[in-house]
MITOR-509760 format. One record per atom (N, C-alpha, C, CB): residue number from 1; residue in three letters; x negated, y, z negated. Coordinates in steps of 0.1 Angstrom, whole numbers, plus 5000, padded with zeros to 4 digits. Glycine has a CB too. Example, Ala and Ser with C-alpha at 12.3 -4.5 7.8 and 13.67 -1.06 7.14 Angstrom:
BEGIN
1/ALA/4868/4943/4922
1/ALA/4877/4955/4922
1/ALA/4868/4967/4922
1/ALA/4887/4955/4910
2/SER/4872/4978/4929
2/SER/4863/4989/4929
2/SER/4871/5000/4921
2/SER/4859/4994/4943
//
This chain:
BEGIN
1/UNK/4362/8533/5819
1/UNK/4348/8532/5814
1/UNK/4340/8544/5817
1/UNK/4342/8519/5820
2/UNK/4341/8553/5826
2/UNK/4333/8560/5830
2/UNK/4337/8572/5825
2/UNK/4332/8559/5841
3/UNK/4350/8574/5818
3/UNK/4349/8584/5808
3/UNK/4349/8580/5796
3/UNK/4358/8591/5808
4/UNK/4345/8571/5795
4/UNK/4340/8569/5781
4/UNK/4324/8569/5782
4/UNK/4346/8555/5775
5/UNK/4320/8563/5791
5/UNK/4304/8567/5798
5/UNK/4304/8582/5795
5/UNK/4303/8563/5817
6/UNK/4310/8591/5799
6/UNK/4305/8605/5799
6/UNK/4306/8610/5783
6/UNK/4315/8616/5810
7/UNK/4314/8605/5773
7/UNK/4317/8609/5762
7/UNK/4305/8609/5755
7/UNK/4326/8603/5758
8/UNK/4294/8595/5758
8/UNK/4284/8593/5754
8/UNK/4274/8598/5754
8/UNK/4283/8586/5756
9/UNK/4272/8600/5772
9/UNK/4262/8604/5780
9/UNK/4262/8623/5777
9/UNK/4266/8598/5798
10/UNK/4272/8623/5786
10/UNK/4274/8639/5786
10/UNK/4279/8636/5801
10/UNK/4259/8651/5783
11/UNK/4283/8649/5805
11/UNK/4290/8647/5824
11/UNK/4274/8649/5832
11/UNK/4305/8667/5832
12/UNK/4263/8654/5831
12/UNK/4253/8652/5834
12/UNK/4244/8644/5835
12/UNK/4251/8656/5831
13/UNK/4248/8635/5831
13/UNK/4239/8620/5827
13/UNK/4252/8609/5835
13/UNK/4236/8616/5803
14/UNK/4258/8607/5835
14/UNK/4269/8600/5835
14/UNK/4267/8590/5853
14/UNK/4284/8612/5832
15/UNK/4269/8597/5857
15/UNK/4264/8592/5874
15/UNK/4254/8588/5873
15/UNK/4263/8602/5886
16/UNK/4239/8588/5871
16/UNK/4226/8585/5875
16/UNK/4227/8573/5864
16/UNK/4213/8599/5873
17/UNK/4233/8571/5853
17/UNK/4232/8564/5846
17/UNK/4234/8554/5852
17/UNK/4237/8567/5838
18/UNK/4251/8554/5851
18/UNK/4260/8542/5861
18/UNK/4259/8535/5876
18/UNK/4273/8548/5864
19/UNK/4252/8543/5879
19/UNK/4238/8536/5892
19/UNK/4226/8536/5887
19/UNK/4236/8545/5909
20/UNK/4223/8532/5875
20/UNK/4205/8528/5877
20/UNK/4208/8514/5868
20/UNK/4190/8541/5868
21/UNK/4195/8506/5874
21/UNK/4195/8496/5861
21/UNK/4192/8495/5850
21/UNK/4192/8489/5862
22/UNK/4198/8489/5842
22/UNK/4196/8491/5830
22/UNK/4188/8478/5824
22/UNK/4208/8495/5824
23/UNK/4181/8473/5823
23/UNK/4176/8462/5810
23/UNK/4186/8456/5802
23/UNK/4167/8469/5799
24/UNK/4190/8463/5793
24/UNK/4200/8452/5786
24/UNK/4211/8448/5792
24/UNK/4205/8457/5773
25/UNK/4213/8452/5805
25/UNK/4226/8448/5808
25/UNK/4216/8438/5820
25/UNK/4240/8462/5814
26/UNK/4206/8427/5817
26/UNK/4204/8424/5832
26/UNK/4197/8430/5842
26/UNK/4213/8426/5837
27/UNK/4195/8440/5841
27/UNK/4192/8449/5852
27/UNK/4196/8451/5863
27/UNK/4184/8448/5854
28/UNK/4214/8452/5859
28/UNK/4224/8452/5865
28/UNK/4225/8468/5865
28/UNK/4235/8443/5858
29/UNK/4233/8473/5875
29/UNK/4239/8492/5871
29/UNK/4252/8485/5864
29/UNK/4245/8508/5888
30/UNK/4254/8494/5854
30/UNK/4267/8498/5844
30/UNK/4279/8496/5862
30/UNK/4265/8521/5832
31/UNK/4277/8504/5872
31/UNK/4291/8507/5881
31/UNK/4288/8490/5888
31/UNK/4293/8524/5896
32/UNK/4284/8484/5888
32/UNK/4283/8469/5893
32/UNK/4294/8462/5882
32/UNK/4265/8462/5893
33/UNK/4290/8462/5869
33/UNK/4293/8457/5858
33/UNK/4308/8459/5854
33/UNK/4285/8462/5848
34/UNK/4314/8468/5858
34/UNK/4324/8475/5852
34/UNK/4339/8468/5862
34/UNK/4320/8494/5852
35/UNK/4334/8461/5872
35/UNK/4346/8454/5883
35/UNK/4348/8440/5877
35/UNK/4339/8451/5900
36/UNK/4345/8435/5866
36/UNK/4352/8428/5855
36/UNK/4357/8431/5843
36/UNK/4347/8419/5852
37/UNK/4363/8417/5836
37/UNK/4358/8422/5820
37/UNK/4349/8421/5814
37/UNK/4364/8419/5812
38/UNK/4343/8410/5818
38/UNK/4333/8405/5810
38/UNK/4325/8419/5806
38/UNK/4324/8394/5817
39/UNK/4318/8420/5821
39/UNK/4308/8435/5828
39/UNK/4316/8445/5818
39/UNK/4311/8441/5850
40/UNK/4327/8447/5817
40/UNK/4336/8464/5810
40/UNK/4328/8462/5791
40/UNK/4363/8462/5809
41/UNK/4328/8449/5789
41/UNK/4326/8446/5772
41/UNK/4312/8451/5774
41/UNK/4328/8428/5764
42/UNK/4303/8441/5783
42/UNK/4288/8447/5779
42/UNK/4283/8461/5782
42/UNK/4276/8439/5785
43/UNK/4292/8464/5792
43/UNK/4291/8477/5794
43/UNK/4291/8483/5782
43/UNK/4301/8481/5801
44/UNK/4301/8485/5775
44/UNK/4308/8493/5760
44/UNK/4301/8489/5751
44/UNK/4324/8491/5756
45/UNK/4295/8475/5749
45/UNK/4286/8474/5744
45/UNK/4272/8480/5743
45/UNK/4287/8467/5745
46/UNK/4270/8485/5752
46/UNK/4253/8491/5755
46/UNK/4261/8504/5750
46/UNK/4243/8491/5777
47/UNK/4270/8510/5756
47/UNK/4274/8524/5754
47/UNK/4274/8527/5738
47/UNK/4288/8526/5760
48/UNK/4283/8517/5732
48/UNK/4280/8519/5714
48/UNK/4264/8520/5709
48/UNK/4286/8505/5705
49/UNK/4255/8511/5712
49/UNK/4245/8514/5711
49/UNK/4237/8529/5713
49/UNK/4242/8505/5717
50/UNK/4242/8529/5726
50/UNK/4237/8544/5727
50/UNK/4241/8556/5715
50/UNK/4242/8550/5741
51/UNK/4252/8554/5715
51/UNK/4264/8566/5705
51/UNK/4255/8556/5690
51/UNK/4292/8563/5707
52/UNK/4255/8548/5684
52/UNK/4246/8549/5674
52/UNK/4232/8549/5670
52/UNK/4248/8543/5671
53/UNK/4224/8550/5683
53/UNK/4211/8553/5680
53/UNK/4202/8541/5682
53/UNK/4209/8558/5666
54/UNK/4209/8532/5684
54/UNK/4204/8518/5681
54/UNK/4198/8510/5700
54/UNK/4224/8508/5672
55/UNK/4202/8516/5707
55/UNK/4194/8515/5722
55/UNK/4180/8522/5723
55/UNK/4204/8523/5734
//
């Protein structure tokens, strides 16, 4: 998940991202999220959002 996180992000964004909270996820961090599956889908879910413009 976290290289797919960087594919999105960029390698510069990628860490500060995955430790902050985020709103649509909850206001959960993405690296909290990602120690299931459930957490890995909405994860990748917010992430598509981002890659389409749509976050």
């Amino acid at each position: 998940m976290v290289r797919r996180a960087t594919e999105v992000l960029g390698v510069g964004h990628v860490a500060h991202w995955m430790r902050s909270r985020i709103p649509s996820l909850g206001n959960q961090t993405p690296y909290s999220l990602i120690k299931t599956e459930d957490g890995c889908v909405q994860v990748e879910q917010t992430l598509l959002k981002i890659e389409h413009g749509v976050y």
